[in-house]
BALUMZA-554615 format. One line per field, with one value per residue (C-alpha): residue number from 1; x, y, z. Coordinates in Angstrom, 1 decimal. Layout:
residues N
k: c(NUM; ...)
X: c(X; ...)
Y: c(Y; ...)
Z: c(Z; ...)
END
This chain:
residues 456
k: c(1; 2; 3; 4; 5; 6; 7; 8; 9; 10; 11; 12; 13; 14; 15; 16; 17; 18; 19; 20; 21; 22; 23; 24; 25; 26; 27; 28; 29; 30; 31; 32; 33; 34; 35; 36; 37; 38; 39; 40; 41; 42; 43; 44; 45; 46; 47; 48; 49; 50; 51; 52; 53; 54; 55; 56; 57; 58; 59; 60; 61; 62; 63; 64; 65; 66; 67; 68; 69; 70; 71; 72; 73; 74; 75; 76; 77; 78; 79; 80; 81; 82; 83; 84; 85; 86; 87; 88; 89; 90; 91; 92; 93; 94; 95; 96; 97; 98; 99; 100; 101; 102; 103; 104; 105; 106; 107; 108; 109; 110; 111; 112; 113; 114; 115; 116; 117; 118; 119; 120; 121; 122; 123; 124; 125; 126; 127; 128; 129; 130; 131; 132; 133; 134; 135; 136; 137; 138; 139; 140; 141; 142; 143; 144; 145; 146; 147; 148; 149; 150; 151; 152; 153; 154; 155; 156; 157; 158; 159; 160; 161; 162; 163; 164; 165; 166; 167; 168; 169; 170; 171; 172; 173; 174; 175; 176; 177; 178; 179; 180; 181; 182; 183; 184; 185; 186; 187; 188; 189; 190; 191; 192; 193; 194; 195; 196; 197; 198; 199; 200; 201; 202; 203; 204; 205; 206; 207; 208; 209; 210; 211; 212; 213; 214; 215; 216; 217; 218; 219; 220; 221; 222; 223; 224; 225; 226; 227; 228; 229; 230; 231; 232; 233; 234; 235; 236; 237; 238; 239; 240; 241; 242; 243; 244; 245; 246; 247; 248; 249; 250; 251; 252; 253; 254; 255; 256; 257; 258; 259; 260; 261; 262; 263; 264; 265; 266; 267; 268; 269; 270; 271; 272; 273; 274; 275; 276; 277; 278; 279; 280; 281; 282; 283; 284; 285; 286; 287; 288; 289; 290; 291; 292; 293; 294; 295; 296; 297; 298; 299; 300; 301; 302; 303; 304; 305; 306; 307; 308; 309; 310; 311; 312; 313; 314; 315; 316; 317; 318; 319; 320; 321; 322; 323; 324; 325; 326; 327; 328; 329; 330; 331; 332; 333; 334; 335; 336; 337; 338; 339; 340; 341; 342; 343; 344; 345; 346; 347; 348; 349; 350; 351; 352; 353; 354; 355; 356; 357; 358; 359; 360; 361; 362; 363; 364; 365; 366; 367; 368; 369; 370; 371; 372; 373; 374; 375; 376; 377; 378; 379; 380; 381; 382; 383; 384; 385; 386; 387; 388; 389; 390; 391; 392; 393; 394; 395; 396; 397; 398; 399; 400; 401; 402; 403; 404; 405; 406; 407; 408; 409; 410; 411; 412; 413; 414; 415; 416; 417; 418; 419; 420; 421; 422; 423; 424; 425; 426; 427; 428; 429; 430; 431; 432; 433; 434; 435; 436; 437; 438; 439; 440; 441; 442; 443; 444; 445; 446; 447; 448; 449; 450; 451; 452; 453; 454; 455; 456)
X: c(-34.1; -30.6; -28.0; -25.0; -21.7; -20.3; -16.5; -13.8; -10.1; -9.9; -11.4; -10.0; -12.9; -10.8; -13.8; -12.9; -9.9; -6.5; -6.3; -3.1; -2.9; -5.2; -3.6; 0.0; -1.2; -3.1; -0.3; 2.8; 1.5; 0.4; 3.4; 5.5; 3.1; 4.0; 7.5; 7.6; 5.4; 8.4; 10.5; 8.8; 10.2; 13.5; 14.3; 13.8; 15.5; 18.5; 18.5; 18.0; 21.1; 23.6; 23.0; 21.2; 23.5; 22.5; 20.9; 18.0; 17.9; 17.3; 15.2; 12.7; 12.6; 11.5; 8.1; 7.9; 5.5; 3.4; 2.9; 2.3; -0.4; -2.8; -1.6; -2.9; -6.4; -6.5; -5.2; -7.0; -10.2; -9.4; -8.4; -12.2; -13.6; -11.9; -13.7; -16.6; -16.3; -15.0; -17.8; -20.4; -18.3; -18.4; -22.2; -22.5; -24.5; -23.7; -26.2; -25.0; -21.3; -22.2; -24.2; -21.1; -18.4; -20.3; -20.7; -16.8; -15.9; -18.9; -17.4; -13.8; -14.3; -15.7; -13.4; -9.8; -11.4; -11.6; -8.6; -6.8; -8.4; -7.3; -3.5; -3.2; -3.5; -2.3; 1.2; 3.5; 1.8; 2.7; 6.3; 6.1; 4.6; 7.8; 10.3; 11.9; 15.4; 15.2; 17.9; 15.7; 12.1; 11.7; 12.8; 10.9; 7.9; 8.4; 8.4; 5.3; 2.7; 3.0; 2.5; -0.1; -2.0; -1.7; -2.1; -5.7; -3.6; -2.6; -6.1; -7.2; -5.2; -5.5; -9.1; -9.0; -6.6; -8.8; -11.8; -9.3; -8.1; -11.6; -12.2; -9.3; -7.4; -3.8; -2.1; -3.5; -2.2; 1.0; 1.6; 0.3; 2.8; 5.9; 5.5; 4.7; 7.9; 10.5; 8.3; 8.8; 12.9; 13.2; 11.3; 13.3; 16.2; 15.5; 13.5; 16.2; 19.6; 19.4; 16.7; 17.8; 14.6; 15.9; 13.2; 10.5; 11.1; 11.2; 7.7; 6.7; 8.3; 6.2; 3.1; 3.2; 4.0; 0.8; -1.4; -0.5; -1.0; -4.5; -5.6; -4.2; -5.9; -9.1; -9.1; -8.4; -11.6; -14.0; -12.7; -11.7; -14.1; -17.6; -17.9; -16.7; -18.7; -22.1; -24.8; -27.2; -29.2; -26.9; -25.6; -27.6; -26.2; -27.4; -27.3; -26.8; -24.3; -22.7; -22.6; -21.1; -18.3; -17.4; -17.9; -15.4; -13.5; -13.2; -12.2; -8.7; -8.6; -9.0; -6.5; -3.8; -4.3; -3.8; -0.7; 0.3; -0.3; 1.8; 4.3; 4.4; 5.1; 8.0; 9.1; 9.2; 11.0; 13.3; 13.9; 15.3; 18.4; 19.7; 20.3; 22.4; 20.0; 17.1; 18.8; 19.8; 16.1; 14.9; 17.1; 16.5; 12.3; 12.8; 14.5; 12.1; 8.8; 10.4; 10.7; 7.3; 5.8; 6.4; 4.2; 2.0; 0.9; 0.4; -2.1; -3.4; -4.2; -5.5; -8.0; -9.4; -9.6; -11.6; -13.6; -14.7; -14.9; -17.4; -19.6; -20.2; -20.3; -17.1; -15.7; -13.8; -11.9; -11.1; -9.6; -7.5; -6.2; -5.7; -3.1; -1.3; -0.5; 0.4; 3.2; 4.1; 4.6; 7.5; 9.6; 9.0; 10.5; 13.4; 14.5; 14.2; 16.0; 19.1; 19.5; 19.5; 22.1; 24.7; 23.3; 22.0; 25.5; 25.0; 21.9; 22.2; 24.7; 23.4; 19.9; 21.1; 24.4; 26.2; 29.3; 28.8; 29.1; 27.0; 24.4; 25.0; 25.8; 22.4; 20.4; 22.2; 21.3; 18.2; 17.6; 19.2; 17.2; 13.9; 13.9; 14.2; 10.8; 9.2; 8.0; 5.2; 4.4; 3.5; 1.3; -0.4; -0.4; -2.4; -4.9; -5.7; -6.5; -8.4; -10.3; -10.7; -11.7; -14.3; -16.0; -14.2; -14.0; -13.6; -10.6; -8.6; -9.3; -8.6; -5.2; -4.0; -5.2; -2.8; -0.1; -0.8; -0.2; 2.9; 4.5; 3.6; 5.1; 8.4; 8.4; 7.7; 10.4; 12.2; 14.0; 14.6; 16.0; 17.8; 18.1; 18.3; 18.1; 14.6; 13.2; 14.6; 12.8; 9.0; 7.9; 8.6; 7.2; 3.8; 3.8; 4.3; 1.3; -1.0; -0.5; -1.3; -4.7; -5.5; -5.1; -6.9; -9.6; -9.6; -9.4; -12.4; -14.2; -13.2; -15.0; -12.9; -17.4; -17.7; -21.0; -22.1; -24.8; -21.7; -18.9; -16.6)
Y: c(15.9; 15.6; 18.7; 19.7; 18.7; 22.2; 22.6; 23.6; 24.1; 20.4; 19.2; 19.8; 20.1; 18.5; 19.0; 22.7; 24.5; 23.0; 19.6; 18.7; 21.8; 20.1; 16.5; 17.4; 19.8; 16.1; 13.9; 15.7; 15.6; 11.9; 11.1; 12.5; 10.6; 7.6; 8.4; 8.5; 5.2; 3.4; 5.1; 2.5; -0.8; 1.3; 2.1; -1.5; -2.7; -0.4; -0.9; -4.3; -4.8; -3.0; -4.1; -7.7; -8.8; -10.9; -13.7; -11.1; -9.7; -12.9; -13.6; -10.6; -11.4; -14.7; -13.9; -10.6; -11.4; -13.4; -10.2; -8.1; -10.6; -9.9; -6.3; -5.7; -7.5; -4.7; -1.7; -3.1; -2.6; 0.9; 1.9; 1.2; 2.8; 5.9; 5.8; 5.2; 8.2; 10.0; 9.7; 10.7; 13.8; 14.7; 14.2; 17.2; 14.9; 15.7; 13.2; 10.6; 11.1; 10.9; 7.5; 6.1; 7.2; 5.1; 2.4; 2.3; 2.3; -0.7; -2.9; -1.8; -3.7; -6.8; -7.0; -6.6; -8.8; -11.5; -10.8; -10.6; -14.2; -15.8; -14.7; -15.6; -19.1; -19.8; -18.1; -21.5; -23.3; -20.7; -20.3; -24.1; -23.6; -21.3; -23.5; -20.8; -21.8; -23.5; -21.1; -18.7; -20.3; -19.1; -15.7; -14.8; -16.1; -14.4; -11.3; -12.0; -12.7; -9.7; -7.8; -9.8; -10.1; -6.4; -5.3; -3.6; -0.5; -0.1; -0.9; 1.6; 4.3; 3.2; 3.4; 6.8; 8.6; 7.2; 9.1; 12.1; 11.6; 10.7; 14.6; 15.8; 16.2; 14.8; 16.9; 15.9; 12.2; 13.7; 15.5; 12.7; 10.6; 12.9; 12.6; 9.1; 8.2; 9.9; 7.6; 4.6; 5.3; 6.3; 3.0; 0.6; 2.1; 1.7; -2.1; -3.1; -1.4; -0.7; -3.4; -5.9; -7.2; -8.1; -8.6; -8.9; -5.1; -4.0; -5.5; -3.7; -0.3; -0.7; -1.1; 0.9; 3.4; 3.1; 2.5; 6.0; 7.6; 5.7; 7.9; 11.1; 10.5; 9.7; 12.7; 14.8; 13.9; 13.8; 17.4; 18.9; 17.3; 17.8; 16.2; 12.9; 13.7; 11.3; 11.8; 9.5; 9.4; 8.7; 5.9; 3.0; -0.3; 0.9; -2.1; 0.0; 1.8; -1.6; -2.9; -0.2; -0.3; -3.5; -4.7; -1.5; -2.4; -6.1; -5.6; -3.5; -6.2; -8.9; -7.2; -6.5; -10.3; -11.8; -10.1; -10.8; -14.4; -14.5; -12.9; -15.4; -18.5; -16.2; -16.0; -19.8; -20.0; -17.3; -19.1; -21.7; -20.0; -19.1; -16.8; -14.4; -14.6; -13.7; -10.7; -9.4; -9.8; -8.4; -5.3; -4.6; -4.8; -2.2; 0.1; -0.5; -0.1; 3.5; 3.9; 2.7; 4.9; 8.1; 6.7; 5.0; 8.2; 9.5; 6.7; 7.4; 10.8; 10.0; 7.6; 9.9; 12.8; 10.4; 9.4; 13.0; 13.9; 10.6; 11.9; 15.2; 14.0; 15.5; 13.3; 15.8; 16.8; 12.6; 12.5; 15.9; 14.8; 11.6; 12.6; 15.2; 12.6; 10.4; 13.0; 13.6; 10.2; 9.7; 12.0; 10.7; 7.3; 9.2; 10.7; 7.0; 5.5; 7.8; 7.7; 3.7; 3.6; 6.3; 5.6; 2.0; 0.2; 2.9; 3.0; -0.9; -0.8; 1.6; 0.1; -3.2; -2.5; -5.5; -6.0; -9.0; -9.0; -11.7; -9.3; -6.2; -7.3; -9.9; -7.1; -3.5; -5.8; -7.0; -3.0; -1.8; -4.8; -3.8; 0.4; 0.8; -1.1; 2.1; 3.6; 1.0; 0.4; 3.8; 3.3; 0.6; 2.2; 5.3; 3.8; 1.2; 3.9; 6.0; 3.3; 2.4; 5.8; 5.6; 2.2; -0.3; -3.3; -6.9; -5.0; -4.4; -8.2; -9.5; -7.7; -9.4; -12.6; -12.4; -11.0; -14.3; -16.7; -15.0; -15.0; -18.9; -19.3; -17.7; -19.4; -22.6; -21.9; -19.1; -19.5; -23.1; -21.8; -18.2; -18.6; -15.4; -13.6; -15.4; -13.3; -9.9; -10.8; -11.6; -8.6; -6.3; -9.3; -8.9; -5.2; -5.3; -8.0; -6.4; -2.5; -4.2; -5.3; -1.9; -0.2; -2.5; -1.8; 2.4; 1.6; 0.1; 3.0; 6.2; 8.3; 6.8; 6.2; 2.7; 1.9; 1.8; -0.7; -3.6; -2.5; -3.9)
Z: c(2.5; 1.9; 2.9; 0.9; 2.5; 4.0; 3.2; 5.2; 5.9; 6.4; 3.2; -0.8; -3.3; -6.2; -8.8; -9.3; -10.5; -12.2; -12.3; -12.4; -9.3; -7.2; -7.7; -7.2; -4.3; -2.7; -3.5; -2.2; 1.5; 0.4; -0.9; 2.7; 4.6; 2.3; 2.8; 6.7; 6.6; 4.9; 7.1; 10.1; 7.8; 6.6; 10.5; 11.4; 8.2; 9.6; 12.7; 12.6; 10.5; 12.1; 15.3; 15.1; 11.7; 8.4; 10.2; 12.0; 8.4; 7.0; 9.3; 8.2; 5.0; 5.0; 6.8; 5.5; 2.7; 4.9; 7.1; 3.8; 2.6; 5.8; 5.8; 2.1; 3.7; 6.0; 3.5; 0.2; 2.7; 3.9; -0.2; -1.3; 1.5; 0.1; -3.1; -1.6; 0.7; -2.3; -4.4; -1.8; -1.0; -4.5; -4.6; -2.1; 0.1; 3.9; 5.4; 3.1; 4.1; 8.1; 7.2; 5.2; 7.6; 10.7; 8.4; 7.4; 11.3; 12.1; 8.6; 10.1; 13.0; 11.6; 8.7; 11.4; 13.7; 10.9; 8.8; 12.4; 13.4; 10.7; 9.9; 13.6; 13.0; 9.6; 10.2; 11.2; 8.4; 5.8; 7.5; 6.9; 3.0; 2.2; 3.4; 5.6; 7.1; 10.2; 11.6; 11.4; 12.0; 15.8; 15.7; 11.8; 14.0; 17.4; 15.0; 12.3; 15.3; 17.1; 13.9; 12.6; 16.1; 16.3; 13.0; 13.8; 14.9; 11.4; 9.5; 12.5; 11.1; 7.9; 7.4; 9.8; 7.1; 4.4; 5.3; 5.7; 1.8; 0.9; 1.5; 0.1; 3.7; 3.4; 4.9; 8.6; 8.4; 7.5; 10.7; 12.7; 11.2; 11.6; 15.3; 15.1; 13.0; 15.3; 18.0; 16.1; 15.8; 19.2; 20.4; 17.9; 19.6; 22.7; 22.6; 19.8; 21.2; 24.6; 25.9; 23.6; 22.9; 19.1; 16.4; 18.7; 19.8; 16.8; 15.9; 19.4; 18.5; 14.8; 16.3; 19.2; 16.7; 15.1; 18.3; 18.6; 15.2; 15.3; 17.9; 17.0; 14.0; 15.7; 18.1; 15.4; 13.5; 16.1; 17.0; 13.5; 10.8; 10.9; 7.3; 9.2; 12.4; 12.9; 15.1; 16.7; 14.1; 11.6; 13.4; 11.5; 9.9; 5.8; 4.0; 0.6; 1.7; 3.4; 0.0; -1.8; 0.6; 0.9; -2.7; -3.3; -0.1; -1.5; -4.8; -3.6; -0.9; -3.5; -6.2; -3.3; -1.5; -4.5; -6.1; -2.0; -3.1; -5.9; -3.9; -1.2; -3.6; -5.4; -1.7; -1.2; -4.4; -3.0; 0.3; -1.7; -3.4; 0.1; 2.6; 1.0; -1.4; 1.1; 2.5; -1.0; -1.6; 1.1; 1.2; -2.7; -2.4; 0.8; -2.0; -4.4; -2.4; -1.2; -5.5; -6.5; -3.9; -5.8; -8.0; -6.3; -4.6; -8.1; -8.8; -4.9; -5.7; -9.2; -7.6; -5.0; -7.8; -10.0; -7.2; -6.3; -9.9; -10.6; -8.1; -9.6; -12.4; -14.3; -16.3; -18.4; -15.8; -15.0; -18.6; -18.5; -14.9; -16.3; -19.0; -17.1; -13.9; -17.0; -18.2; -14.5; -13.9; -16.8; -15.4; -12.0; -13.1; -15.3; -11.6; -10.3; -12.8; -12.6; -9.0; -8.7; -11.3; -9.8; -6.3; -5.6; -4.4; -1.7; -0.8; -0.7; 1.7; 3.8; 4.3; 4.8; 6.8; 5.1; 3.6; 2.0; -1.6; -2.2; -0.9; -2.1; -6.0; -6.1; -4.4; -6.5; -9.8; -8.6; -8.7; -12.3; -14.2; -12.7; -12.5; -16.2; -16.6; -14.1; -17.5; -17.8; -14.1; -13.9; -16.7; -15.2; -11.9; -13.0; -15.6; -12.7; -10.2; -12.6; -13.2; -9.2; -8.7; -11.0; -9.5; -11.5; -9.4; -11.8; -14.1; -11.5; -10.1; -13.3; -13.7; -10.3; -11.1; -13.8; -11.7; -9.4; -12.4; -13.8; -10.4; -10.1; -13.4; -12.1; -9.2; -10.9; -14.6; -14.5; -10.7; -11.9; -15.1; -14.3; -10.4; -9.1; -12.6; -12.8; -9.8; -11.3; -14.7; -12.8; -12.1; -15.3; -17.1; -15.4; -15.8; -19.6; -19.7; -17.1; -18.6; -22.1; -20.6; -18.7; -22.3; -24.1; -21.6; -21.4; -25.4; -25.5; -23.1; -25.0; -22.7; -19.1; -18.0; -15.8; -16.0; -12.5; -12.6; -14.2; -11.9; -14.6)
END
């Protein structure tokens, strides 16, 4: 007989009471512990360039999307387990939760094992596949396999903080992380600065960093969270519950890997305009990824409320939640907007700490022709999440499928066309197309109900 999970201070019932409340009350610790997570790349990206110079920034950003790729393997994973997790805290199922969070931990270990294996040895030939410099083929490498060989730190606290968020707890990973952040700039410091162990200790400072947070994380759960707590009994390989993970698990994986893809031959096409060009790149996508994440948390925090919601069965609340995040979310990319256009020159130069103009003017209008295009990513982010939340797993697939082809087609015509202006047009392009698609698909379910049997 199956008992009713038992709530506590540590978990957020989020199918009661306002929902717009209980959303914004998730995402704004979600959204810090987002913040401080970009702080780890914006410390390095700092750091790096004020003391190492253009080259060592160059040198980042040619790999960096190879890195990304295995990374969204590892984070794509962690995301589904969440609204796996979700749904069965939302049932009110305790003994179904336990039985879940072992099998999340035993798939965890499989999946980074695997994902870990292969990035290991398909890094040179991808380096190769980009056509990055020559100048800066030894030390991009030196720097991509320790964080690919080490990346199970990260899936580690990854998955950890999903189970955390799958309960409505996001505040914990957030104090984990502020201790861990200070860490991680004290270490770049010290293995970049005074050691001056270049890019490889600043890959060493990153993951250390999350070695760290990992346990923390762990420690805190086994002594803080019964909801997350298994006993020997619960600990059982259930291949039902296997499946419901990892077909949720691969389906982010899947949808993040592939826009990852499409990234990676953009990149190559990148690599080719130059240096300058690279390190304009480089610097502007740091900016942006600390932009989108303000709403990408919204979409975050949508997913794990539709989640909880789907498994009680509340789908009323999924549509009101829905709309509000939606209005949210507009004047989320209004703010956005503004500040890169009185602000970005700035913030350009401070991130990347150079003064060359080639690189601040490609990377500050790489940044005005994309933000005012925020208006339909957040669109697209939100719907997409609602949908997640709710067990969609092909739509989402579909929409990065067609992400991957529009970004081939840039590499492939519009560089070759536009050059650098090219680049700048890709990815508003593929927002338009894919927030189009996510419409026509909520259109044609009025009632926001994925059919759980089709998982379409």
């Amino acid at each position: 007989m199956s008992t009713a999970v038992t709530k506590n201070r540590s978990s957020v019932d989020m199918t009661h009471g306002s929902e717009l409340k209980v959303i914004l009350g998730f995402a704004l610790p979600l959204f810090l512990s987002n913040l401080l997570q970009q702080c780890y790349s914006l410390a390095d990206i700092a750091i790096i360039g004020n003391t190492l110079g253009d080259e060592a920034l160059t040198a980042i950003g040619a790999v960096t999307t190879i890195v990304d790729l295995y990374n969204s393997l590892m984070f794509g994973m962690s995301s589904g387990f969440s609204v796996v997790l979700a749904k069965y805290f939302g049932s009110r199922d305790a003994a179904l939760l336990r039985k879940a969070t072992f099998n999340t931990i035993f798939l965890s270990l499989i999946w980074a094992v695997a994902v870990t294996f292969v990035g290991v040895i398909t890094l040179k030939p991808m380096m190769r596949l980009l056509n990055t410099p020559e100048s800066v083929f030894d030390t991009g490498y030196q720097y991509a396999i320790i964080m690919i060989s080490l990346l199970v730190f990260m899936f580690a606290y990854n998955v950890l903080s999903s189970m955390l968020r799958a309960i409505g707890n996001s505040r914990a990973p957030l104090y984990f992380l502020i201790v861990t952040v200070i860490l991680n700039i004290l270490l770049d410091l010290l293995f970049v600065v005074v050691l001056g162990r270049g890019l490889k200790g600043a890959a060493i400072a990153t993951v250390l960093s999350q070695a760290i947070s990992s346990v923390i994380c762990l420690i805190y759960i086994v002594k803080c969270v019964p909801e997350l707590r298994f006993g020997q009994s619960d600990v059982k390989v259930d291949k039902a519950i296997l499946s419901d993970l990892f077909s949720a698990g691969i389906s982010f994986a899947l949808m993040f890997s592939v826009v990852n893809v499409g990234t990676i031959v953009l990149q190559g096409a990148i690599n080719g305009l130059g240096k300058g060009i690279i390190a304009a790149h480089t610097t502007a996508r740091k900016i942006c990824s600390l932009c989108m994440m303000l709403l990408g948390t919204l979409a975050n925090s949508m997913a794990t409320f539709a989640g909880q919601n789907h498994g009680a069965g509340r789908y009323d609340r999924i549509k009101t939640g829905l709309r509000k995040t939606l209005f949210v979310s507009m004047g989320v990319a209004s703010f956005e907007i503004l500040m890169i256009y009185l602000l970005g020159r700035l913030l350009v130069r401070l991130i990347s700490g150079s003064s060359n103009p080639e690189i601040i003017d490609n990377a500050v209008f790489y940044l005005r022709f994309d933000l005012p295009f925020y208006y339909v990513l957040a669109i697209l982010l939100i719907t997409r999440s609602t949908l997640q939340g709710l067990g969609s797993k092909v739509t989402p697939i579909i929409a990065s499928i067609m992400e991957l082809l529009l970004k081939v087609l840039t590499a492939k015509v519009l560089v070759k066309l536009f050059a650098y202006t090219g680049v700048a047009m890709c990815e508003p392009l593929i927002w338009s197309l894919c927030a189009v698609y996510i419409l026509i698909v909520f259109a044609m379910d009025k009632k926001i109900r994925v059919d759980k049997s089709s998982g379409s």
